[in-house]
SEMARVEX-781127 format. One line per 8 residues: their letters; for each residue y, x, z of N, C-alpha, C. Coordinates in Angstrom, 2 decimals, always signed. Layout:
# SEMARVEX-781127
A) Y/X/Z/Y/X/Z/Y/X/Z  ... $
***
This chain:
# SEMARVEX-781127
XXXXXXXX) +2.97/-36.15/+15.77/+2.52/-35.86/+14.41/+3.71/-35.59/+13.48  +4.55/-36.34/+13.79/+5.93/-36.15/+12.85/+6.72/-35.03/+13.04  +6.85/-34.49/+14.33/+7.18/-33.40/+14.60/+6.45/-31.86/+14.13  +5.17/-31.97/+13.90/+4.27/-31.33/+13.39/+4.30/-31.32/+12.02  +4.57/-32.18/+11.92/+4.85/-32.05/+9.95/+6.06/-31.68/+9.58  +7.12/-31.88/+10.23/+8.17/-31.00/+10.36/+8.37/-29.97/+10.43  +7.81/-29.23/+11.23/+7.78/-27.82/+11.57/+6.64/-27.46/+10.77  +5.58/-28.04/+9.83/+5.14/-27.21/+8.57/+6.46/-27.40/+7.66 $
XXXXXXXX) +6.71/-28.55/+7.52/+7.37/-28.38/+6.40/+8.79/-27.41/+5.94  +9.35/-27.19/+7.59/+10.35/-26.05/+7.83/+9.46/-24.72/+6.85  +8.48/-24.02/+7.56/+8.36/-23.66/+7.74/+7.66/-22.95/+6.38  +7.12/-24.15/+5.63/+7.04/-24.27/+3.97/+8.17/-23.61/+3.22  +9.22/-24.02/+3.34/+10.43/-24.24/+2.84/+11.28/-22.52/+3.21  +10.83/-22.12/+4.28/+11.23/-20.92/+4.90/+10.59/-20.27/+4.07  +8.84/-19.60/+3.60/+8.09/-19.14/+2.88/+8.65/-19.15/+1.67  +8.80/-20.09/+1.03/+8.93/-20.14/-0.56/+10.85/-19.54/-0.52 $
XXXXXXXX) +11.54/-19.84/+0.18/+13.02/-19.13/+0.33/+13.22/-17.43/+0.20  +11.81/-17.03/+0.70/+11.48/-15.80/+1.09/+11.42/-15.15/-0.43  +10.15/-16.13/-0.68/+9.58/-15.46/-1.80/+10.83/-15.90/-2.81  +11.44/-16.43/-3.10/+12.29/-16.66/-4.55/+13.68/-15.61/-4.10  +13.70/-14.86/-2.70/+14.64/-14.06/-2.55/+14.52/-12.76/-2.86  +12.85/-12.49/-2.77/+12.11/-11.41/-2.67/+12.59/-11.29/-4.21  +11.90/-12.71/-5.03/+12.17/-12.62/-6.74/+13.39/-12.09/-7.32  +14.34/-12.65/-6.49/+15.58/-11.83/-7.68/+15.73/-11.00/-7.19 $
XXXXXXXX) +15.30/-10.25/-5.71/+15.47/-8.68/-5.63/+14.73/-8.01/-6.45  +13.62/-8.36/-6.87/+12.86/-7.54/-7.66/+13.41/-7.49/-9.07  +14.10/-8.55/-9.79/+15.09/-8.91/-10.67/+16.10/-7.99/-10.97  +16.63/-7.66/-9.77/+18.36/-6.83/-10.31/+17.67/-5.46/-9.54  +16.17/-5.29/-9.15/+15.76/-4.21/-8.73/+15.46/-3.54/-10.29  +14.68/-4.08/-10.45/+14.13/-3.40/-12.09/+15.44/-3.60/-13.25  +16.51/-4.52/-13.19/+17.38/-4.23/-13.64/+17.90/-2.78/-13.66  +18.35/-2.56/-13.02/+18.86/-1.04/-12.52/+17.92/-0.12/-12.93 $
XXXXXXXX) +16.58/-0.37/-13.14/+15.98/+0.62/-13.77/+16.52/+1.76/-14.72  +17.15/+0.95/-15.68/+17.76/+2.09/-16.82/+18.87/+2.98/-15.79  +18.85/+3.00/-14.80/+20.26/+4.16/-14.23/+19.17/+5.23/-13.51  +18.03/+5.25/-13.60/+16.88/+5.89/-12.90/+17.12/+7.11/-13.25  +17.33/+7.73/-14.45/+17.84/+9.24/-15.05/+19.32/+9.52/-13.82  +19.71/+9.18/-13.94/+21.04/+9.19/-13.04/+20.97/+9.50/-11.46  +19.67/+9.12/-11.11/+19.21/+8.65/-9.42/+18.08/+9.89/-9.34  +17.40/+10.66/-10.04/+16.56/+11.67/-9.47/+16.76/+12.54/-8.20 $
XXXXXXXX) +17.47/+12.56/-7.96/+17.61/+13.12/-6.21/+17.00/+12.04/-5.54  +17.45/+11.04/-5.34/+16.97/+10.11/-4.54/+15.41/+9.69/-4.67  +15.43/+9.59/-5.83/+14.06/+9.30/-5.97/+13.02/+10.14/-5.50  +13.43/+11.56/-6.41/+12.54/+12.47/-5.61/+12.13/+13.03/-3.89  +13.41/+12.20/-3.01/+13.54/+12.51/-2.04/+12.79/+11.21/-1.48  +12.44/+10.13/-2.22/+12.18/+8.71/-1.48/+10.46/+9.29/-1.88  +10.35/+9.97/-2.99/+8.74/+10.33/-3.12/+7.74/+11.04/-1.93  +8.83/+11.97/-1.46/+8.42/+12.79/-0.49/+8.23/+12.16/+0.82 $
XXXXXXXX) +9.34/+11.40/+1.24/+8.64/+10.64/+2.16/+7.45/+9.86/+1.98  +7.70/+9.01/+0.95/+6.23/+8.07/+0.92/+4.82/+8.76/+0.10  +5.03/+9.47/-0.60/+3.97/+10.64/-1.31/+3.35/+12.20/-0.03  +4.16/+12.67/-0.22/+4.23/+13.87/+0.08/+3.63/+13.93/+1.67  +4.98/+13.23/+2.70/+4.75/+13.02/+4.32/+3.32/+12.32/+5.05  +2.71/+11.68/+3.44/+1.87/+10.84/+4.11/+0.40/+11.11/+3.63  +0.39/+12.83/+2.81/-0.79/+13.51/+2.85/-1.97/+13.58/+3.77  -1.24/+14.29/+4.67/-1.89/+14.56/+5.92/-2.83/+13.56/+6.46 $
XXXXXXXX) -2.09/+12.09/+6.61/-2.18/+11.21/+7.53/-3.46/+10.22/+6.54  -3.29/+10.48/+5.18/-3.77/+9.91/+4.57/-5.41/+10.50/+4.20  -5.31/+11.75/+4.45/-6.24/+13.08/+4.36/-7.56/+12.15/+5.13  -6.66/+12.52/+6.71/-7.81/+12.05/+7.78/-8.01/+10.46/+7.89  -7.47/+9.52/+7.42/-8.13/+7.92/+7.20/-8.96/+7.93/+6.00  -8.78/+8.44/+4.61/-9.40/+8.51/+3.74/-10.89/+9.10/+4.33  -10.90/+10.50/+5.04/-11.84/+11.57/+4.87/-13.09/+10.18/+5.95  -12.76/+10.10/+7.18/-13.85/+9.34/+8.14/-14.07/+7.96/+8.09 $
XXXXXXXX) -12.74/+7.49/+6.44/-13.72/+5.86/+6.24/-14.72/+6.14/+5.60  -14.57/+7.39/+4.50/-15.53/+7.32/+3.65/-16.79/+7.98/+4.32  -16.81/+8.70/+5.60/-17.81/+9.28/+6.71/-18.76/+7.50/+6.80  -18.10/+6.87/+7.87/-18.32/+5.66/+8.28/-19.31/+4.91/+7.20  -18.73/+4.59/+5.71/-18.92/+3.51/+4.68/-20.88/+4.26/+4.95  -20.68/+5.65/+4.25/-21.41/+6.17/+4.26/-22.80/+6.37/+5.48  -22.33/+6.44/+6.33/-23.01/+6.76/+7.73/-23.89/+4.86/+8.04  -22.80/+4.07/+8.01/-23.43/+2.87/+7.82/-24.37/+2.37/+6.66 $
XXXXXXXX) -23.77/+2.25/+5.62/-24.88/+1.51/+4.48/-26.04/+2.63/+4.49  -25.83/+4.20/+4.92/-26.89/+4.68/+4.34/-28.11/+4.57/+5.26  -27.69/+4.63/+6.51/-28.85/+3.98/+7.88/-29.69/+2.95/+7.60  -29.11/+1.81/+7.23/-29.24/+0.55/+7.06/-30.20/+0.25/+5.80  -29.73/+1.55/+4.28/-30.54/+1.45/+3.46/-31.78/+2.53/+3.06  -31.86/+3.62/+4.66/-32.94/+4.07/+4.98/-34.01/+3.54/+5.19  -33.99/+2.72/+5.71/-34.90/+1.30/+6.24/-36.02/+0.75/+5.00  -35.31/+0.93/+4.18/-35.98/+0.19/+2.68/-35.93/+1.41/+1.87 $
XXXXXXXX) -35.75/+2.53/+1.96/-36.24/+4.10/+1.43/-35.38/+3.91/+0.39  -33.79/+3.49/+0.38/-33.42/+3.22/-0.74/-31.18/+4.02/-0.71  -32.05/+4.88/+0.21/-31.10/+5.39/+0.74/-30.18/+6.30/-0.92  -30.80/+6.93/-2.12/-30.30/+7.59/-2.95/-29.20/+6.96/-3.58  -28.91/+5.32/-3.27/-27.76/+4.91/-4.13/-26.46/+4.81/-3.44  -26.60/+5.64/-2.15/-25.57/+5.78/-1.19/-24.09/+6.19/-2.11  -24.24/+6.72/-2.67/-23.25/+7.45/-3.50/-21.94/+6.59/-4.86  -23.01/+5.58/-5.21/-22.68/+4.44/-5.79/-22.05/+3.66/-4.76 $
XXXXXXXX) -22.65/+2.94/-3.72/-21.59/+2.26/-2.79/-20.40/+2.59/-2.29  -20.81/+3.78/-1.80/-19.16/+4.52/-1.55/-18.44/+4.55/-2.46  -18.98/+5.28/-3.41/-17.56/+5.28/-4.88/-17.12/+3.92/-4.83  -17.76/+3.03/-5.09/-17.34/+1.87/-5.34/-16.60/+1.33/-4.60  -16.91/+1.15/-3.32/-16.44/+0.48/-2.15/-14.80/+1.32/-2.31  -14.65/+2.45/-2.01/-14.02/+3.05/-2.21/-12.57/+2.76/-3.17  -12.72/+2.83/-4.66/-12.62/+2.62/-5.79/-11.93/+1.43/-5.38  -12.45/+0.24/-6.04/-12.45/-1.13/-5.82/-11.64/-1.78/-4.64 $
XXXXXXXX) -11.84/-1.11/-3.55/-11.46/-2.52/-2.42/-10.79/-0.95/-1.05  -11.30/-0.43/-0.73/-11.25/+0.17/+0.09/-9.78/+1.65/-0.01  -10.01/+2.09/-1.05/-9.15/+3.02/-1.73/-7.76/+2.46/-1.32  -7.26/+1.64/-2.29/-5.96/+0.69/-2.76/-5.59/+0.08/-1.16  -6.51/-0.83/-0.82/-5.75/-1.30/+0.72/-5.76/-0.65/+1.50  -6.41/+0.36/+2.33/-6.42/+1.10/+3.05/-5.15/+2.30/+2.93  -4.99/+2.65/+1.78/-3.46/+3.51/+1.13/-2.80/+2.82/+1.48  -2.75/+1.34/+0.91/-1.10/+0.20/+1.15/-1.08/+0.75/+2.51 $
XXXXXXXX) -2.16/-0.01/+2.95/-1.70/-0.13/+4.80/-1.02/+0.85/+5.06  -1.02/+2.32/+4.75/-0.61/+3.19/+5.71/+0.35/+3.39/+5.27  +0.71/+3.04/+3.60/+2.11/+3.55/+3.41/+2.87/+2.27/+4.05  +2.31/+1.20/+4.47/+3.81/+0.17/+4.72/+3.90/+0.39/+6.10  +2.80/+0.61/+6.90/+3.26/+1.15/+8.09/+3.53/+2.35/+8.87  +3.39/+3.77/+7.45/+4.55/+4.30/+7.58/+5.82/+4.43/+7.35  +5.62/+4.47/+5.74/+7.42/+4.79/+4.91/+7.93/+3.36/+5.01  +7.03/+2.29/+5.01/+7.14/+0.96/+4.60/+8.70/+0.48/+6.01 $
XXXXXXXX) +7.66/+0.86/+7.06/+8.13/+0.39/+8.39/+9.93/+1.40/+8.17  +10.04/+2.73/+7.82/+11.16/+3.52/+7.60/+11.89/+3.07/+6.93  +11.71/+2.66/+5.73/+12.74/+1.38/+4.74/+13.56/+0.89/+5.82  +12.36/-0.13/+5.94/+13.23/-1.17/+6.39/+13.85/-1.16/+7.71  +13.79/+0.15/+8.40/+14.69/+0.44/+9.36/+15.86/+1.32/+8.85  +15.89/+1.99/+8.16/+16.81/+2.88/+7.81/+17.98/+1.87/+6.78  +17.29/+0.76/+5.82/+18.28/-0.24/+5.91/+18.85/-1.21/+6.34  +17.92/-1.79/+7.67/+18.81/-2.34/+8.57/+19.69/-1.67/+9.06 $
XXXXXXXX) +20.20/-0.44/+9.93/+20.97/+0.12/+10.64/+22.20/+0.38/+9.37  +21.35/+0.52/+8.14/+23.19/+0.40/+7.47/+23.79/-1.08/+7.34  +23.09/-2.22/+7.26/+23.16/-3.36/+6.76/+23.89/-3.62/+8.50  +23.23/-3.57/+9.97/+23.97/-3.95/+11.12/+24.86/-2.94/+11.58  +25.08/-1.70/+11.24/+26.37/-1.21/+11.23/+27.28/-1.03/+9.90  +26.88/-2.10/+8.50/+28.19/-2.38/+7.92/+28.42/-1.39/+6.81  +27.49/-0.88/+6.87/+27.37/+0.82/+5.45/+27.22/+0.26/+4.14  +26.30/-0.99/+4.03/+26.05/-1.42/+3.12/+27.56/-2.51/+2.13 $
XXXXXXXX) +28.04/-2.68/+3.53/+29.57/-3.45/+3.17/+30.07/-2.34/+2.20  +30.26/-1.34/+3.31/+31.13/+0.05/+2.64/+30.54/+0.20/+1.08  +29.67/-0.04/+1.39/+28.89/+0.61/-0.03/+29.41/-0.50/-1.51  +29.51/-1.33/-0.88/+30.23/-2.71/-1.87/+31.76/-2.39/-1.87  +32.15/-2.09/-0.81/+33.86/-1.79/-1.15/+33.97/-0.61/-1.87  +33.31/+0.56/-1.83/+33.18/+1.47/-2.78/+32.75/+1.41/-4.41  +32.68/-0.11/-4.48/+31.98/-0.57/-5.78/+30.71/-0.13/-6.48  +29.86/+0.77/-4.99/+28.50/+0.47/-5.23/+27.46/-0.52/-4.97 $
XXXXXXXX) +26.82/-0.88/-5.99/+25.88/-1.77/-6.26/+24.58/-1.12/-5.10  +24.17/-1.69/-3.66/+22.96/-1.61/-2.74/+22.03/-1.41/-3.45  +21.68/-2.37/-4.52/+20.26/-2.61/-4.76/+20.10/-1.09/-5.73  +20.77/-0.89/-6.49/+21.07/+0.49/-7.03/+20.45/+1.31/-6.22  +21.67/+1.45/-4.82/+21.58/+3.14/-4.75/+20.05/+2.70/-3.58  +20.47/+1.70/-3.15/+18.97/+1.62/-1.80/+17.68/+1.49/-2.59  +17.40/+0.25/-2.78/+16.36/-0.27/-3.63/+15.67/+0.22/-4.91  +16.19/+0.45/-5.77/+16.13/+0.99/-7.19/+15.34/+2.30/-7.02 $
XXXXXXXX) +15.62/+3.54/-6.03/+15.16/+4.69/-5.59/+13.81/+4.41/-5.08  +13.88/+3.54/-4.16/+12.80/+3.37/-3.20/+11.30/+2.63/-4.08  +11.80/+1.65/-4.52/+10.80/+1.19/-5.87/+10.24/+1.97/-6.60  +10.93/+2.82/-7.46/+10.03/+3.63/-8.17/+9.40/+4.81/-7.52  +10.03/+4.85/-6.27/+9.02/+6.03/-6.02/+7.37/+5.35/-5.08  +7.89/+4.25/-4.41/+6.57/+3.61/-4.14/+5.75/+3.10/-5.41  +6.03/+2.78/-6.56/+5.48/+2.24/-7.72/+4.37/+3.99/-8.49  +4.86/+4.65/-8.12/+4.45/+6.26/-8.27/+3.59/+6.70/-7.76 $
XXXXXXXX) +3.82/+6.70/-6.09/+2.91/+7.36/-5.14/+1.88/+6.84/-4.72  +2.12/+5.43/-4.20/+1.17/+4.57/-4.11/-0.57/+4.51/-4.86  +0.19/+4.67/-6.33/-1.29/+4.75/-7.17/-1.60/+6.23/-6.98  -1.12/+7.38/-6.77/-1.18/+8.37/-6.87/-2.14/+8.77/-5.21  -1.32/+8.29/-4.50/-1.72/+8.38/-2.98/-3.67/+7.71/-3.08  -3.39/+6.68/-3.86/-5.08/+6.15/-4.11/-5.58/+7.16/-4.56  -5.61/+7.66/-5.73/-6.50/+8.55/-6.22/-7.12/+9.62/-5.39  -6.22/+10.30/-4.49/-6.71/+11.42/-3.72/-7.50/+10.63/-2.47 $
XXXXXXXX) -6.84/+9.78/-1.92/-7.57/+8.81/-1.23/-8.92/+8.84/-1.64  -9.02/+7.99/-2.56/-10.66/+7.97/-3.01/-11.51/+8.77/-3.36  -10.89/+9.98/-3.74/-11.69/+11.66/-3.92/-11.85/+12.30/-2.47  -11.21/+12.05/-1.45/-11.32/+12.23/-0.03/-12.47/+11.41/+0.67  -12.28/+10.30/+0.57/-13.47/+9.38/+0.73/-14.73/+9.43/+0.19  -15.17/+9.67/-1.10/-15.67/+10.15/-1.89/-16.74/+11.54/-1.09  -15.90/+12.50/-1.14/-16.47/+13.43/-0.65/-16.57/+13.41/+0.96  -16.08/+12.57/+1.84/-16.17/+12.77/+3.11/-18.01/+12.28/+3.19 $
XXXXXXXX) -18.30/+11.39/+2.08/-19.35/+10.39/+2.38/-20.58/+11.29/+1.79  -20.07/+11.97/+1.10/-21.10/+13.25/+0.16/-21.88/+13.83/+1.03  -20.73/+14.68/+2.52/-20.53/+15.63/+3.29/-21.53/+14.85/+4.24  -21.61/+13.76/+4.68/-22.11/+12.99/+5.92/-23.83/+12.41/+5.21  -24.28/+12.13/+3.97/-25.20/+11.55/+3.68/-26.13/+13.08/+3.35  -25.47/+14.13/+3.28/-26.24/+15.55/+2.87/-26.57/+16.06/+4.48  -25.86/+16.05/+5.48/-25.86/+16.49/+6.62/-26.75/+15.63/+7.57  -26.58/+14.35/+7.67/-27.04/+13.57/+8.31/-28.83/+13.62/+8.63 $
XXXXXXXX) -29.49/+13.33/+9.62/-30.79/+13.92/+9.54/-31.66/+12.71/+9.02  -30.95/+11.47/+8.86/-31.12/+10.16/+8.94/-31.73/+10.25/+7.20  -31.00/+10.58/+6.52/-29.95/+10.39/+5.17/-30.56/+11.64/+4.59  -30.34/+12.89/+4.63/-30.42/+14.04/+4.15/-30.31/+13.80/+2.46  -29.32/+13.54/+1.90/-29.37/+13.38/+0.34/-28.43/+14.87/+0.06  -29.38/+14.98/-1.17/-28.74/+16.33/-2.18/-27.27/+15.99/-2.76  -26.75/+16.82/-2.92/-25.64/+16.36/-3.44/-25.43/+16.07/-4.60  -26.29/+16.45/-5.57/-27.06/+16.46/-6.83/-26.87/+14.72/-6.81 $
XXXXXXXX) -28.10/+14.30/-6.19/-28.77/+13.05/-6.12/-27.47/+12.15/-5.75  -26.32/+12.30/-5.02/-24.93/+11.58/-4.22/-24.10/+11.39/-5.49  -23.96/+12.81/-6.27/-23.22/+12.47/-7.47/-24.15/+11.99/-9.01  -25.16/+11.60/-9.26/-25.61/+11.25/-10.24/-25.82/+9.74/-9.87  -26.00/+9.02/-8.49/-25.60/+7.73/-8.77/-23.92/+7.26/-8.54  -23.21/+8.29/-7.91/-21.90/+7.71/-8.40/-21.19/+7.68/-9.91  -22.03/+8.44/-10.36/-21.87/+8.65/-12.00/-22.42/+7.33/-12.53  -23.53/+7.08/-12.18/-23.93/+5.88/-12.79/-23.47/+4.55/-12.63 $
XXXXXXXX) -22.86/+4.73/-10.93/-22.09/+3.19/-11.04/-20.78/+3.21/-11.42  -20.08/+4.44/-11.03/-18.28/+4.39/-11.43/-18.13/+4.90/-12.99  -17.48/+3.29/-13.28/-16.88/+3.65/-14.59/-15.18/+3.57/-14.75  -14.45/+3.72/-15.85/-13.17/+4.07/-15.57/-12.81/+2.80/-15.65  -13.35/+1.74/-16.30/-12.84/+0.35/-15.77/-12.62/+0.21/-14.18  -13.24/+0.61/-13.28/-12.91/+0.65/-12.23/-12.10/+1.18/-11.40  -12.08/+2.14/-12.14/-10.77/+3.09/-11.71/-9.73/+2.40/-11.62  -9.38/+1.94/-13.30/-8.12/+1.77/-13.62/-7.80/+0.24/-12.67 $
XXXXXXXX) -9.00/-0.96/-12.27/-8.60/-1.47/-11.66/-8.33/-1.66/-10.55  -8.92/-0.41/-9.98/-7.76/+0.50/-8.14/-6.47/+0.39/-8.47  -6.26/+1.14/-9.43/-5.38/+1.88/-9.67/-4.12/+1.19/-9.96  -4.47/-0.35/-10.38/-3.55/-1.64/-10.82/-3.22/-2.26/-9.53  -4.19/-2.60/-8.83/-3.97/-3.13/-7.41/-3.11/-1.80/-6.56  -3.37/-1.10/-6.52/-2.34/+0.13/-5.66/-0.87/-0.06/-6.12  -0.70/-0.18/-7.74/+0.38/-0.45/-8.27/+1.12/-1.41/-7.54  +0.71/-2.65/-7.76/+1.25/-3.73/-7.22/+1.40/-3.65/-5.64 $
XXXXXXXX) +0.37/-3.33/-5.01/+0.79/-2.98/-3.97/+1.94/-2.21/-3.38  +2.08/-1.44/-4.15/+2.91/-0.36/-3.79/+4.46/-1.15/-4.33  +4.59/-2.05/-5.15/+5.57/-2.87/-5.40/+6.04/-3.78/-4.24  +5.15/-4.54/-3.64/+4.66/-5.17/-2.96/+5.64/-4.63/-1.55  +5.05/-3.62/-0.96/+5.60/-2.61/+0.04/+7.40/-2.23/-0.07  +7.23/-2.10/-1.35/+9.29/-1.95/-1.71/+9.81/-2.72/-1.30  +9.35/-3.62/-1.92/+10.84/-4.52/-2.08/+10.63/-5.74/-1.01  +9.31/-5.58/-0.18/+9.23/-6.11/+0.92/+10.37/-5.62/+2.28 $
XXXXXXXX) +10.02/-4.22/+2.26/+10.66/-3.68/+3.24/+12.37/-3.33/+3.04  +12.39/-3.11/+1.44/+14.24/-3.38/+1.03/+14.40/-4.92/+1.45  +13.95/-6.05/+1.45/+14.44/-7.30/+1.37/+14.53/-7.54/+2.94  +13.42/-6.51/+3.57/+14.01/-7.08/+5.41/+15.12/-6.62/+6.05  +14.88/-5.25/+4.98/+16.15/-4.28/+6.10/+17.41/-4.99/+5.15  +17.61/-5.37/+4.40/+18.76/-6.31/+3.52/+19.10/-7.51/+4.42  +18.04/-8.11/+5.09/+18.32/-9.33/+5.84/+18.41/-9.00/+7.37  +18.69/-7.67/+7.84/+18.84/-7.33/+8.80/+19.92/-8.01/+10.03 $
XXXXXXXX) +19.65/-8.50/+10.86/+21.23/-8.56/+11.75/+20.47/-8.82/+13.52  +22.02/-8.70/+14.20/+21.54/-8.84/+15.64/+21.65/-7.75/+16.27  +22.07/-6.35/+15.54/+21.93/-5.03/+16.32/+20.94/-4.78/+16.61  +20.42/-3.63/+18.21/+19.44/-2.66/+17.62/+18.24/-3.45/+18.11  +18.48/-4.77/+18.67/+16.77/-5.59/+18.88/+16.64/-5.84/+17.51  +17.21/-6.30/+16.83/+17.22/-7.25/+15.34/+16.81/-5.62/+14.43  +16.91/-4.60/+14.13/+16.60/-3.89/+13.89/+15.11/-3.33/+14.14  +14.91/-3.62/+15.26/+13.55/-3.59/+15.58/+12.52/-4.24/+15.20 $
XXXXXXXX) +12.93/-5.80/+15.38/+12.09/-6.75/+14.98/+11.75/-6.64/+13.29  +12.89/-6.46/+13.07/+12.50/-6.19/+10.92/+11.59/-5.15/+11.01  +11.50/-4.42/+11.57/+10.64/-3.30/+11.57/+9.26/-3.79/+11.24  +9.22/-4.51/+12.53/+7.80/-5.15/+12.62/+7.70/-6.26/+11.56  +8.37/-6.77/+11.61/+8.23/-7.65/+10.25/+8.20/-7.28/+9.14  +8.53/-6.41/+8.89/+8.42/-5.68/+7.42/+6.88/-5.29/+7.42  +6.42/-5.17/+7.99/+4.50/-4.28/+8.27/+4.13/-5.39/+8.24  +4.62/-6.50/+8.63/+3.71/-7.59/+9.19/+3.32/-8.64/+7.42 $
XXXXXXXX) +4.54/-8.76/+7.00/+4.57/-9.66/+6.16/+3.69/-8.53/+4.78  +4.20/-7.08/+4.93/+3.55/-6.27/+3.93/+2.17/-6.13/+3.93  +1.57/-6.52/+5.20/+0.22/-6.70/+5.77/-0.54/-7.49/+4.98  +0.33/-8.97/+4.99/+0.15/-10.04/+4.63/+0.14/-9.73/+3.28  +1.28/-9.93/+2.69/+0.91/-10.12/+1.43/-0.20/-9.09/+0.64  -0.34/-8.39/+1.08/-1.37/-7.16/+0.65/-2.61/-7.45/+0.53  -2.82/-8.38/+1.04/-4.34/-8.82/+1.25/-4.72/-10.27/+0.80  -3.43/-11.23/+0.25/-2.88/-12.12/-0.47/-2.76/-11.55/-2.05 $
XXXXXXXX) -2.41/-10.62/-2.05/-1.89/-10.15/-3.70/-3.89/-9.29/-4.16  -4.49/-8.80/-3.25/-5.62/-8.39/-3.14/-6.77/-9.16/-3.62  -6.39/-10.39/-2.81/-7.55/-11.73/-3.03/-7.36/-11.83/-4.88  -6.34/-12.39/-5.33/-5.99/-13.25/-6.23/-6.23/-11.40/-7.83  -6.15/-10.29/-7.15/-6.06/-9.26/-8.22/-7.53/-9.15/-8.28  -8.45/-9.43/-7.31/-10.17/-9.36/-7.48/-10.40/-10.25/-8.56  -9.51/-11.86/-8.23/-10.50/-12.96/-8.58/-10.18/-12.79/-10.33  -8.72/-11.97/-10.51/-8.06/-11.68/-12.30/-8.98/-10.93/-12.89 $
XX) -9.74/-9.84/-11.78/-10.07/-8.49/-12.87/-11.75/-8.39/-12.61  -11.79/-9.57/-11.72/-13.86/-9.55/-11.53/-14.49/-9.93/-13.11 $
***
């Protein structure tokens, strides 16, 4: 038993180390903010990876959850002839809960997982030293870039997200032989349930999320070492813990804005 309480309490103590390290990165991260005029190359180049590269990918998860959301509740609320408010659930579902995490996920385990490999390999081959003997400030030129452009895309990446979803579910409840709804009828109850309060509170959770994802994956590849296994493993740990907290920062942004 004592040994067991030990190894929580390590293990306590490890968690909260994390998080108060995570804190002042985010600290002398947003510090540096004001040099952001100065950094537009980078930034714009850190957008494209996490904005731009992750169109595509984001296209086809957005387009067949919102198939699915759709294809399910509307079967289910055929049953009870109550199939016309299909359009409302999706938006919503969408909107609300589905939009925002489903985006995180893919950006941390795409660009997310790239961070934090592309700054381990400078951090275990020593670039990041260089970068200090050159009397550049890391969190600057690494971090600082990478933040605002996930703080950007992220909410941005939601929006099309949920207009993809949106219409994938339009496309599947009009077609379906089950379902057959007008499209008329798909968009006059998503009109009626989505209001821009809802929007905007996607749109807050994506934010944070997308914060969330930065300075997660700057703080692993920062704590990088061990060469190219130890490189690897941050990899996965960077997705893993961005996983985590995503759905941690998720819980507690429902229970603020319900």
């Amino acid at each position: 038993m004592k040994r067991v309480l030990e190894m929580v309490g390590r293990r306590l103590l490890y968690g909260f180390r994390i998080i108060g390290e995570v804190l002042v990165l985010l600290k002398r991260t947003v510090f540096y903010f004001r040099e952001a005029p100065r950094n537009i190359p980078s930034i714009l180049s850190q957008m494209a990876i996490i904005g731009a590269d992750t169109l595509p990918v984001a296209t086809v998860m957005a387009f067949f959850v919102g198939m699915v959301l759709a294809l399910q509740t509307g079967v289910e609320l055929s049953k009870y002839g109550t199939q016309e408010i299909i359009g409302s659930i999706v938006g919503l579902s969408m909107v609300r809960e589905l939009g925002p995490v489903m985006t995180s996920f893919l950006v941390a385990g795409r660009a997310g997982s790239a961070m934090a490999a592309e700054i381990g390999v400078m951090k275990v081959y020593e670039e990041i030293d260089a970068l200090k003997t050159l009397d550049i400030d890391p969190v600057r030129y690494l971090a600082m870039p990478r933040l605002i452009a996930a703080l950007i895309c992220v909410p941005v990446l939601t929006i099309y997200a949920d207009c993809v979803g949106i219409a994938g579910g339009a496309i599947i409840s009009h077609l379906h032989p089950r379902l057959f709804i007008s499209y008329a009828t798909y968009t006059d109850s998503l009109r009626m349930a989505l209001k821009m309060s809802e929007i905007a509170n996607g749109l807050l959770k994506s934010f944070v999320f997308g914060g969330i994802i930065a300075l997660i994956c700057c703080y692993v590849g920062f704590t990088t070492s061990g060469g190219a296994r130890g490189i690897g493993v941050s990899t996965t740990r960077s997705v893993v813990l961005s996983f985590m907290m995503i759905l941690v920062a998720n819980y507690f942004l429902t229970r603020i804005l319900m």
